[in-house]
Every structure is written in structure tokens, then in C-alpha cells.
C-alpha positions as CSV (number, residue, x, y, z in Angstrom):
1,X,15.9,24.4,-23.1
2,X,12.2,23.3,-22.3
3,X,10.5,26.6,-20.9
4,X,10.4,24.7,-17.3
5,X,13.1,21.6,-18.4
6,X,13.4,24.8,-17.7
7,X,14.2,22.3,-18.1
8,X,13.9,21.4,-17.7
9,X,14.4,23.9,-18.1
10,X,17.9,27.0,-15.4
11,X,19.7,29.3,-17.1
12,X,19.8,33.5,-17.1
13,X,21.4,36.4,-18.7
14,X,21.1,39.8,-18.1
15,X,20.6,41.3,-21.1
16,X,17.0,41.9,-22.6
17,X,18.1,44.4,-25.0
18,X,15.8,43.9,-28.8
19,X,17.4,45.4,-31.9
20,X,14.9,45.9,-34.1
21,X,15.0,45.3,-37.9
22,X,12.7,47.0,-40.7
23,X,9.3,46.0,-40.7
24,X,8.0,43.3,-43.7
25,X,5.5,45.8,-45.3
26,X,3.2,42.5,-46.3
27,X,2.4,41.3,-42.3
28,X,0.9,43.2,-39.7
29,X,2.5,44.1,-36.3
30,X,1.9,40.1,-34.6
31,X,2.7,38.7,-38.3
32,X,1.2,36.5,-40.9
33,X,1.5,32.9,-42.1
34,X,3.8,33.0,-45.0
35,X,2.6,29.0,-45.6
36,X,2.0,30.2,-49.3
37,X,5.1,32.1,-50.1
38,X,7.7,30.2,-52.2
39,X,11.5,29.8,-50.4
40,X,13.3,31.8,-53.0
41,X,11.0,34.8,-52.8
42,X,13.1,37.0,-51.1
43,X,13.3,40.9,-51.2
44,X,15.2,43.4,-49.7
45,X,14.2,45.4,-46.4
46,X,12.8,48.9,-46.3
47,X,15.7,51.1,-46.0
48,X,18.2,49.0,-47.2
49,X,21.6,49.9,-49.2
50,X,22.2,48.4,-52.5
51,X,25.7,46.7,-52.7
52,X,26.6,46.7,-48.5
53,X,25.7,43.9,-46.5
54,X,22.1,43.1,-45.4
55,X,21.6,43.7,-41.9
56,X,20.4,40.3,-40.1
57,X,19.9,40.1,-36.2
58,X,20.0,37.1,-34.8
59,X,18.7,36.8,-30.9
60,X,20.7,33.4,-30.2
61,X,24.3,34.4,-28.6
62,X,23.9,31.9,-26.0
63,X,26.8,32.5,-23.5
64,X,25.8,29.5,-21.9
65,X,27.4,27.5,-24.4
66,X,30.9,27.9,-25.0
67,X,30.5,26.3,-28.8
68,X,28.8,29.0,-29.3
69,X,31.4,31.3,-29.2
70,X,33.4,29.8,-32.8
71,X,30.2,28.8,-34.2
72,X,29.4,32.5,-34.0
73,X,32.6,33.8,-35.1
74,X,32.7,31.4,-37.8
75,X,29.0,32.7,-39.1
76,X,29.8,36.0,-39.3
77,X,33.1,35.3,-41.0
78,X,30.9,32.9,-43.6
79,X,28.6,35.2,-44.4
80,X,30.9,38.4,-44.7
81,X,30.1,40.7,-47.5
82,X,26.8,39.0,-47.3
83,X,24.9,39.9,-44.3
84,X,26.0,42.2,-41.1
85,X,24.9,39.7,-38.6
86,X,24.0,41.3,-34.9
87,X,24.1,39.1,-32.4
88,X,22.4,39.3,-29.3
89,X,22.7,37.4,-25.9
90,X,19.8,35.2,-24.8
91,X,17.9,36.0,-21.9
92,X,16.0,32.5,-21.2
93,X,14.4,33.8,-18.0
94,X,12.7,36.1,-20.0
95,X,12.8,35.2,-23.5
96,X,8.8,34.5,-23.9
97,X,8.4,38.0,-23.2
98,X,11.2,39.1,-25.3
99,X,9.9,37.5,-28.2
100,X,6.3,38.5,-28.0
101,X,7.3,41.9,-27.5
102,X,9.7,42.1,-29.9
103,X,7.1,40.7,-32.9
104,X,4.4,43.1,-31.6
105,X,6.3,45.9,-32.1
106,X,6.4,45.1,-35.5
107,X,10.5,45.3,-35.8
108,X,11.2,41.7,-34.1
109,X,14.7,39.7,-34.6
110,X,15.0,38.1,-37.7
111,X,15.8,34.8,-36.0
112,X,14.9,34.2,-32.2
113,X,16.6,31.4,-30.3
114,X,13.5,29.3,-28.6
115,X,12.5,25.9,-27.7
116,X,10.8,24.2,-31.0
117,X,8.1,22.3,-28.6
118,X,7.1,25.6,-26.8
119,X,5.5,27.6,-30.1
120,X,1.5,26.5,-30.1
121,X,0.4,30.0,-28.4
122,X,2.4,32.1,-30.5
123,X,1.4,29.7,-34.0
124,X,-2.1,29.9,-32.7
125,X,-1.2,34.0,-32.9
126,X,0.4,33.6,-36.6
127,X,3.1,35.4,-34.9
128,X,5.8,32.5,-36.5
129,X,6.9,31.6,-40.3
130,X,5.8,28.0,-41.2
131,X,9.4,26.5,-42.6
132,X,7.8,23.2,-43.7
133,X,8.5,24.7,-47.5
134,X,12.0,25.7,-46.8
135,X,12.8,21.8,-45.3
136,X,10.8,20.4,-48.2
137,X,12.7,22.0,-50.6
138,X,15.3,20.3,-53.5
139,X,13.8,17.3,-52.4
140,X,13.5,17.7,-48.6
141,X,17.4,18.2,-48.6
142,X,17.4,20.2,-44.9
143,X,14.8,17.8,-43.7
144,X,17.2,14.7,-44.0
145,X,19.8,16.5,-42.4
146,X,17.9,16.2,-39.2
147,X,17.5,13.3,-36.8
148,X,13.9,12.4,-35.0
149,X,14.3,16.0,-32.5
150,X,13.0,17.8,-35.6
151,X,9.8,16.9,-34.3
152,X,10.1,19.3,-31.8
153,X,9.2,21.9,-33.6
154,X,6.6,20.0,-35.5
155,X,2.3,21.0,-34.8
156,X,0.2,19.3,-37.2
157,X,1.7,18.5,-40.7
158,X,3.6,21.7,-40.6
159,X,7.1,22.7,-39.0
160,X,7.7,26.0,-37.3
161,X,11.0,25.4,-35.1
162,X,14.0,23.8,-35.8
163,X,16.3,22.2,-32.9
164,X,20.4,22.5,-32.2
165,X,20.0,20.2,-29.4
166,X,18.4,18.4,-27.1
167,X,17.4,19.2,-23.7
168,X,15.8,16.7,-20.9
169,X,16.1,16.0,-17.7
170,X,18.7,12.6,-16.2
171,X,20.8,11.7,-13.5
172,X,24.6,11.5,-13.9
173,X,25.9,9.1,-11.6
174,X,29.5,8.2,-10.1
175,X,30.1,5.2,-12.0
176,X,33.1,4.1,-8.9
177,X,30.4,4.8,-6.2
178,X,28.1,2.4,-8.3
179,X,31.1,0.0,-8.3
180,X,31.8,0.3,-4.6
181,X,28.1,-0.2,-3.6
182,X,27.6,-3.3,-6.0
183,X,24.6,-1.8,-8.0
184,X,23.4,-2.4,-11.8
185,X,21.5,0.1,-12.9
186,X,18.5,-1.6,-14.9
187,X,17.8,-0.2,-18.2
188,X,14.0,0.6,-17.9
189,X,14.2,1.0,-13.9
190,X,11.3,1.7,-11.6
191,X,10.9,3.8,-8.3
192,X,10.8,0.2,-6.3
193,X,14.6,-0.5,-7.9
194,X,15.7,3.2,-7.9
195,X,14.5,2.9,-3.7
196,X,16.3,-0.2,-3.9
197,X,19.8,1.4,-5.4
198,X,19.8,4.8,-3.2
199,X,19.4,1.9,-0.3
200,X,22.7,-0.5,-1.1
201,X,24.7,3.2,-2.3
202,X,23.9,4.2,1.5
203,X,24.8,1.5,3.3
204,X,27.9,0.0,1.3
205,X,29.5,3.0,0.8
206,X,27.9,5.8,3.6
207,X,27.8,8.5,1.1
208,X,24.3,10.1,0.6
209,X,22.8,8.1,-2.4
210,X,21.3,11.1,-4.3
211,X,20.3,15.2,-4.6
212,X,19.4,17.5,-6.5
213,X,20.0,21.1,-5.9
214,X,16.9,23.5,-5.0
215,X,16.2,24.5,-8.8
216,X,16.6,21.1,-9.8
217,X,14.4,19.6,-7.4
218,X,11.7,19.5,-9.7
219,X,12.8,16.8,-11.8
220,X,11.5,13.8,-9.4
221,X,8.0,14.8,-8.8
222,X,7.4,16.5,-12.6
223,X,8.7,13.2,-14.2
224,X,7.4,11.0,-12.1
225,X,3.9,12.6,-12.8
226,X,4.6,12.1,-16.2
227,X,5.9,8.4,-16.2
228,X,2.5,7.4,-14.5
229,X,0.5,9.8,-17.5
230,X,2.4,7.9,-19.7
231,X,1.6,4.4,-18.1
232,X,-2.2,5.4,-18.0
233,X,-2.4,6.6,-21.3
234,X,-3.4,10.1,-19.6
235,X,-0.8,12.6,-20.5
236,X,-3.1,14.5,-23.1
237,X,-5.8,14.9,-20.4
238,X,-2.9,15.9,-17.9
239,X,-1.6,18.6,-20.2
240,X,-4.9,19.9,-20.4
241,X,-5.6,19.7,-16.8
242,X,-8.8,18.0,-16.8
243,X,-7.7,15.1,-14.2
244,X,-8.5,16.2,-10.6
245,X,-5.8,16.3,-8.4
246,X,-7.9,14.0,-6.0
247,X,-7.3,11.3,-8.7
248,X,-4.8,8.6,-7.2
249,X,-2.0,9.2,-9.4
250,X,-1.3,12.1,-7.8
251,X,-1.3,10.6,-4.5
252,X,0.7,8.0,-5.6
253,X,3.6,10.6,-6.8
254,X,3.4,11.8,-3.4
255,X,3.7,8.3,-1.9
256,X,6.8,7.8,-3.9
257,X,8.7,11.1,-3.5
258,X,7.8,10.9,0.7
259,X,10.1,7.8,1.0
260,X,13.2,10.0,-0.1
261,X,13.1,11.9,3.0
262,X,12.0,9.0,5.4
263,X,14.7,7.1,4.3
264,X,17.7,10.1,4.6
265,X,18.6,9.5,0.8
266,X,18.5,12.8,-0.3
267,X,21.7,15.0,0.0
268,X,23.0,16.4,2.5
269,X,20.1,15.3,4.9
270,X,19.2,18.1,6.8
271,X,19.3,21.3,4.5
272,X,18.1,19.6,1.5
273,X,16.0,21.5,-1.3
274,X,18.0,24.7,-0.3
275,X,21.2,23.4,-1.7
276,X,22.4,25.6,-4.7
277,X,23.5,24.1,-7.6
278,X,27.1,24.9,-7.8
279,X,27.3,23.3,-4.1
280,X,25.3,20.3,-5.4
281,X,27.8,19.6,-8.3
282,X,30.8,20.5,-6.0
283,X,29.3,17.7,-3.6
284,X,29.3,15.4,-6.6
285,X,32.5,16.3,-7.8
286,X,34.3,15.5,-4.3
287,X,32.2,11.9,-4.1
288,X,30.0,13.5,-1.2
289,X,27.1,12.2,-3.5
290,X,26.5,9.0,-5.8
291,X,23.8,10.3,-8.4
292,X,22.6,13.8,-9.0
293,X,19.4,15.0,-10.9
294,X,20.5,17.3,-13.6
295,X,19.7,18.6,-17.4
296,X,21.1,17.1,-20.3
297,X,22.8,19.8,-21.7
298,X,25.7,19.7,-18.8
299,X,27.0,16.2,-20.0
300,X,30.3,18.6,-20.6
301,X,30.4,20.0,-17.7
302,X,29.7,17.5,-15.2
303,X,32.5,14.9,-17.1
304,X,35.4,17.8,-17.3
305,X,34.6,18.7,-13.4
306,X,34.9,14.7,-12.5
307,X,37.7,12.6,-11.5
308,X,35.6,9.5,-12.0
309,X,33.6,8.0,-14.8
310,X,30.6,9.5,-15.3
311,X,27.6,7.5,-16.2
312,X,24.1,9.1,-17.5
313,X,21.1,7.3,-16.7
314,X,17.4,8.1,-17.0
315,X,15.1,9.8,-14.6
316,X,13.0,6.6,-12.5
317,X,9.6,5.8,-14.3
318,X,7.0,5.6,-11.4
319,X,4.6,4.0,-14.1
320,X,6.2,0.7,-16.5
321,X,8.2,2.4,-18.5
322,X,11.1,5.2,-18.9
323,X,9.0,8.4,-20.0
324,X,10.1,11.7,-18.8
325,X,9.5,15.7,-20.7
326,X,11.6,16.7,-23.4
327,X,12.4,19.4,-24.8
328,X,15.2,20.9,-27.0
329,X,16.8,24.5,-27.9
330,X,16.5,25.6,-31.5
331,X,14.9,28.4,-33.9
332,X,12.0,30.5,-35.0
333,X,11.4,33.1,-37.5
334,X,9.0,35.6,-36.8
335,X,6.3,35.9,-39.5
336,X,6.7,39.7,-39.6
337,X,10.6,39.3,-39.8
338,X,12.2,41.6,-42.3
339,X,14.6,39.0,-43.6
340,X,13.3,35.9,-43.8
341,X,15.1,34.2,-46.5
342,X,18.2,35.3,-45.0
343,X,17.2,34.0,-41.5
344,X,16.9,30.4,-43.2
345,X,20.1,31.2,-44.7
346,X,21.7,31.4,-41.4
347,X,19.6,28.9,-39.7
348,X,20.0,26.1,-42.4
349,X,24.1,26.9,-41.8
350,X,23.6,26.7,-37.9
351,X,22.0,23.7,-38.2
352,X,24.7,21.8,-41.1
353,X,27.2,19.3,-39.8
354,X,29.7,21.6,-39.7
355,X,28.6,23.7,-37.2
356,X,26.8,21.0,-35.6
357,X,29.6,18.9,-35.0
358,X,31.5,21.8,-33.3
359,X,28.3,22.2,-30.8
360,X,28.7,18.0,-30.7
361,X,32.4,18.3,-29.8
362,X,31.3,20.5,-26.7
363,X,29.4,17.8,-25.3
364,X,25.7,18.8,-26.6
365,X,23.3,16.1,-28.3
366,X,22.6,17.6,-31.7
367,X,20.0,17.1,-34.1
368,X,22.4,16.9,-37.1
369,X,22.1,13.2,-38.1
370,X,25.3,13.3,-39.5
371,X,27.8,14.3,-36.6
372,X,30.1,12.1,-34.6
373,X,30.4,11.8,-30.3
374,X,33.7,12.0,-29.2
375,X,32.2,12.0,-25.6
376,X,30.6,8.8,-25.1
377,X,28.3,10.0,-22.4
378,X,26.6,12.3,-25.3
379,X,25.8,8.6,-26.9
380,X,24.2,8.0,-23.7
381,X,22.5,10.5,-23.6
382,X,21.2,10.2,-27.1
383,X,19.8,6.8,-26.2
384,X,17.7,8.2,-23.3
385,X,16.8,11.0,-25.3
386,X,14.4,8.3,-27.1
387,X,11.9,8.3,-24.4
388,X,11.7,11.9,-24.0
389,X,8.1,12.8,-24.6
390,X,8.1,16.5,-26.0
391,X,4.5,16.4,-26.6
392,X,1.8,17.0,-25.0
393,X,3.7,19.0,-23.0
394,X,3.7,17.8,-19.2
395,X,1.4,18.5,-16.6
396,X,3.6,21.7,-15.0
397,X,4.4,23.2,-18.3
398,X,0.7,24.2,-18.7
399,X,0.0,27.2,-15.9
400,X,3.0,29.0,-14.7
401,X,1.7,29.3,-10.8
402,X,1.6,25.6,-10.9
403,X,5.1,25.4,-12.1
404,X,6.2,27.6,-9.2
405,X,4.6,25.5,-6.9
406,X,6.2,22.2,-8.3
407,X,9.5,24.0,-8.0
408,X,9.2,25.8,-4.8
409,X,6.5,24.0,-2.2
410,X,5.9,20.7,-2.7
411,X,9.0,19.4,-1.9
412,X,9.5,21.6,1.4
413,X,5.8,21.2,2.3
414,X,6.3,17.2,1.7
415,X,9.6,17.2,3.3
416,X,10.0,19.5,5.9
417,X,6.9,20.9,7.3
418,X,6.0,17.3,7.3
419,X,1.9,18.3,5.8
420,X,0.3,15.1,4.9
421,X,-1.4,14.6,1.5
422,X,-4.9,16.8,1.5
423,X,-2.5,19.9,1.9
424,X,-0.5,19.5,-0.9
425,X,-3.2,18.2,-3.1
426,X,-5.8,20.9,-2.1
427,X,-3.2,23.4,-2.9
428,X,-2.7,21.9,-6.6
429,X,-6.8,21.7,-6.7
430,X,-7.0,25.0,-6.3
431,X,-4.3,25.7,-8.6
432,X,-6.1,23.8,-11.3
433,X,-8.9,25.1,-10.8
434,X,-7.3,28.8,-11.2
435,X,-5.6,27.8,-14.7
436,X,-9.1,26.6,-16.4
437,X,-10.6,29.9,-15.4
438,X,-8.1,31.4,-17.5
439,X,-8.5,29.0,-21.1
């Protein structure tokens, strides 16, 4: 999940707990590149037993999804004799910190669930093993088992993360409502038709036309931010916050997003953007709502809760064509992991068909180019997956403060307090301003 898709980007455990492993007596406390070391050159940890399994811990128990919960059994029953895999649940709210703070300790994980497209800071560090030598091996034999999201995790010529699946934001939509209303979704819609849509939805079937719930809200005025980056060939200098906020694009996000509220599209009317999610997807669920804005990675969930045919269609482009942040969730080594061969051991079988297509059953997009749907929303969603941009990264991914005003003010100040413009974009100014001080 994209560190804001985050995504997008949304999820939270409990758990924070690090169980450290021996430290590689050839790195340093934030690790090394190990670009130079050949793929078989393994050796066994400080402290290890000859003849009982090799202790391997694996931070990736994500109880978030339930194919995780065979896919683990089944790895630990695969590797049995082999390696004592210790699994430990992911804490996404917090897992930048875990990670850093696990690999400066010197005893990280051997393998850390992370996002693939969210690793320059800590490659920058050398706190991550380069795995282009272990995917270019035998012929690049792991390599062609991925599809296109392998670039993900890709920073130059070299590969440091590998993805499971993909994660971006959409709308699912009630494919009856659509029906009932008369609407045709365009493939490469704009804000003009989406306005156009949420308009007939209203009036033919008096249901509200769309809503998101308050830590989804995001999705509208992040991506459609991007979509006009994209359409101005800007998105580097977004990502690196050189554009002034006075700069029309801005302002013309603004423009856009304002028309939601005047128009009483956005669900439930008055109480919108303080709507929790589970009450969002129950309004969906009971036909309260025609399209919601949600992550990818719930395909499963939103079809199993619905008595109607769900449809997944992509996030409005504000500029002339579909382009919205991606992301996906995958795997890193730490450079100063104790078992690293083993870690691409269990990584290369997390990532095989077999365990893929399990992960694929559950309703995921997967990066294993081999797999078959059975859910033919996951096809849909693989198509719009294709204009997912993972990189640069997008314009709130950058500072943290300005994330949290994405998420948390703009909407209400634009919405609700009714502030015109040169509040909103002051605030962001500022904001901007703030984040350069700190590169």
C-alpha cells in the first residue's frame, strides 16, 4: 500500500513488536550495498546451530489480507526442516519507523513487508540489499515471472523491492444504479463527464451520486492534482515541490473539487468528509450511494458485501488523460540482514504462481504474470492499473504535513467553512515553503 495510497494508502495494526535476528558481521548498523556479492554466497548467522533450522523472521503477516493466512501456513510448512520462519504482523501506520529502527539497531527482520516505490530515502541510506543479481540470475528466471509492477521497486538500473500486488486508488460503482440512471461510463473520462454522470445518477434515480468516507477523501483532490501534472508534463517538478501553489493548476483543482459540494453530489449531503468508512461502504452496500472512492486492494470485499454488480472504474482525470498515483505492497531486504540468501528464498516462493494465485483467488491484482482472475473485477482492475503512475511520486507523498492537510483540511475548509481560494492556497504555500527548508 502506497505510504499515503495510503493509499493510497488506510490500514493499522497494533503490533510494533521487532524480533531481531543476528547481526551480518560484514555491514555496519544502517547496512551496506551487497551490489557485488554473488546470489549463492550465503553463510550461516552468528550463533547458529548446525543441523536445526535457520531462524528467518519475516515482518509481513498482513492480517489485512485473509490470503495471507494459507500462504503463510503453507510457507512455513514448505520450508520445514529448512528455516524456523517468525512471522510478524504488519503495522502499516507505523512501519517506516519500524523498519528504520529495526535496521539501525543492527538486528533488523530478515525480510520487511514495504511498498517497492517508497525505498529512495532508505537506498540513498544503503540501508536495502540491491536484488537486481538475484532476478538476473539463471537467465533472469525470477525477473520473467513478474508482470510490468516490478517496476515499483525499480531506482535507476537497479531493483531493490519486489511487489505482491498492486495498490491504487478507483471508484467501484453500482453497475444497476448506472443502469437505472442511463449513464456510460467513458473509458478515459474527464471531470466535465464525471460532473455530467454524478448529475443524471441524481436526478434519474435520487440517490446521492458519490462519497467517499473521511480517510478516503483524499483521493479526488490528490489525483486530480496529479492528472493535471501529468497533462502538463509537470509531475517531476510537482514531486519536488518547486511549482508555487499560486500556479493555476492548483486553482483549477480547487475549481473542480468546489462543484461537488455546490451541486449536493457528495454523500450523505450534510455530514460529508466525517463519514467513516465502514458507514460509507454500508451506504453503498444498501444502494444509498451510486459510486464510492476507494483502494484497489478491496475489489474482494466490496463484490462479496454487494447484492449488485460491481463495476471498477478509474479515478476522473482533471487534465486529458486517466493518470492517478500508484503504488503496490511487496518486499525488501535489509542490507545488514542476517539471512539474506534465505530471505530471497522465501521471497522468490512468495512471489511464484503458486502462492500468487492464492493471493489472486482473494481478489488482489498480483504481479505474477502467470496467474489467472476468477473475479473479473480484478481484470478491471488490472487494466486501470496501467495508468497508475508510481513514479515520481505525487505531489502529497513528498512532506508529511502536507499530506495531513490534503487529508484533513482542504476538503472541510473548501466545503464547509466555505474559505475561498487564497486561504487554502496560502496554507499549502506555506506548507511548501516549510518542506524545502527541510531538503
Amino acid at each position: 500500500m502506497k505510504k499515503g495510497l495510503l493509499v493510497f494508502s488506510v490500514f493499522l495494526m497494533s503490533m510494533t513488536a521487532l524480533v531481531g535476528c543476528a547481526k551480518d558481521s560484514g555491514n555496519s548498523a544502517t547496512g551496506t550495498s551487497d551490489t557485488a556479492k554473488k546470489p549463492d554466497a550465503a553463510k550461516p548467522p552468528e550463533g547458529s546451530t548446525s543441523g536445526a533450522p535457520k531462524k528467518v523472521v519475516l515482518y509481513g503477516d498482513i492480517k489485512e489480507f485473509p490470503s495471507f493466512v494459507p500462504m503463510l501456513e503453507k510457507l512455513k510448512a514448505d520450508f520445514k526442516g529448512k528455516y524456523d520462519i517468525q512471522t510478524i504482523p504488519v503495522d502499516w501506520g507505523n512501519l517506516e519507523k519500524v523498519v528504520k529502527t529495526g535496521i539501525a539497531s543492527g538486528q533488523p527482520a530478515d525480510i520487511y513487508a514495504y511498498w517497492p516505490n517508497n525505498l529512495k530515502t532508505m537506498i540513498d541510506s544503503k540501508m536495502v540489499t540491491d536484488l537486481t543479481p538475484y532476478l538476473d540470475a539463471n537467465g533472469g528466471e525470477w525477473r520473467k515471472q513478474f508482470t510490468s509492477m516490478l517496476d515499483t521497486g525499480k531506482y535507476g538500473s537497479q531493483t531493490y523491492g519486489v511487489p505482491i500486488s498492486g495498490v491504487f486508488p478507483l471508484i467501484y460503482a453500482n453497475q444497476d444504479l448506472l443502469d437505472k440512471a442511463g449513464v456510460k461510463i467513458p473509458d478515459n473520462w474527464n471531470w466535465e463527464q464525471f460532473l455530467d454522470t454524478l448529475k443524471q445518477i441524481k436526478e434519474k434515480t435520487g440517490v446521492y451520486p458519490f462519497g467517499a468516507a473521511n480517510d478516503q477523501a483524499i483521493i479526488l483532490p490528490r489525483e486530480g492534482l496529479q492528472s493535471i501534472g501529468e497533462a502538463q508534463n509537470k509531475l517531476d517538478e510537482l514531486s519536488k515541490l518547486q511549482i508555487p501553489i499560486a500556479d493555476p493548476m492548483f486553482t483549477k483543482m480547487l475549481e473542480n473539487l468546489k462543484k461537488l459540494n455546490d451541486n449536493d453530489y457528495w454523500y450523505p449531503g450534510k455530514g460529508a468528509l466525517t463519514i467513516k468508512r465502514d458507514e460509507e461502504q454500508s451506504a453503498f452496500y444498501q444502494g444509498k450511494v451510486a459510486m464510492i472512492g476507494e483502494a484497489s486492494s478491496l475489489a474482494a470485499t466490496v463484490t462479496t458485501n454487494s447484492k449488485f454488480k460491481v463495476v471498477a472504474l478509474p479515478v476522473p482525470t482533471m487534465g486529458n488523460k486517466l493518470a492517478y498515483t500508484g503504488s503496490a505492497d511487496g518486499f525488501m531486504i535489509p542490507a545488514n540482514a542476517a539471512n539474506k540468501e534465505a530471505a530471497v528464498e522465501i521471497i522468490k516462493k512468495l512471489t511464484s504462481q503458486e502462492y500468487m494465485q492464492i493471493h489472486a483467488d482473494a481478489g488482489f491484482l498480483v504481479s505474477n504474470v502467470n496467474v489467472k482472475y476468477t473475479n473479473p473485477i480484478v481484470t478491471q482492475i488490472g487494466a486501470l492499473y496501467k495508468h497508475a503512475i508510481t513514479n515520481p511520486p505525487g505531489f502529497t507523498y513528498v512532506d508529511s504535513k502536507i499530506d495531513e492537510y490534503f487529508r484533513n483540511q482542504l476538503l472541510p475548509k473548501l466545503f464547509l467553512k466555505g474559505s475561498d481560494f487564497k486561504e487554502i492556497i496560502s496554507d499549502l504555500e506555506a506548507l511548501r515553503q516549510e518542506a524545502l527548508k527541510k531538503k
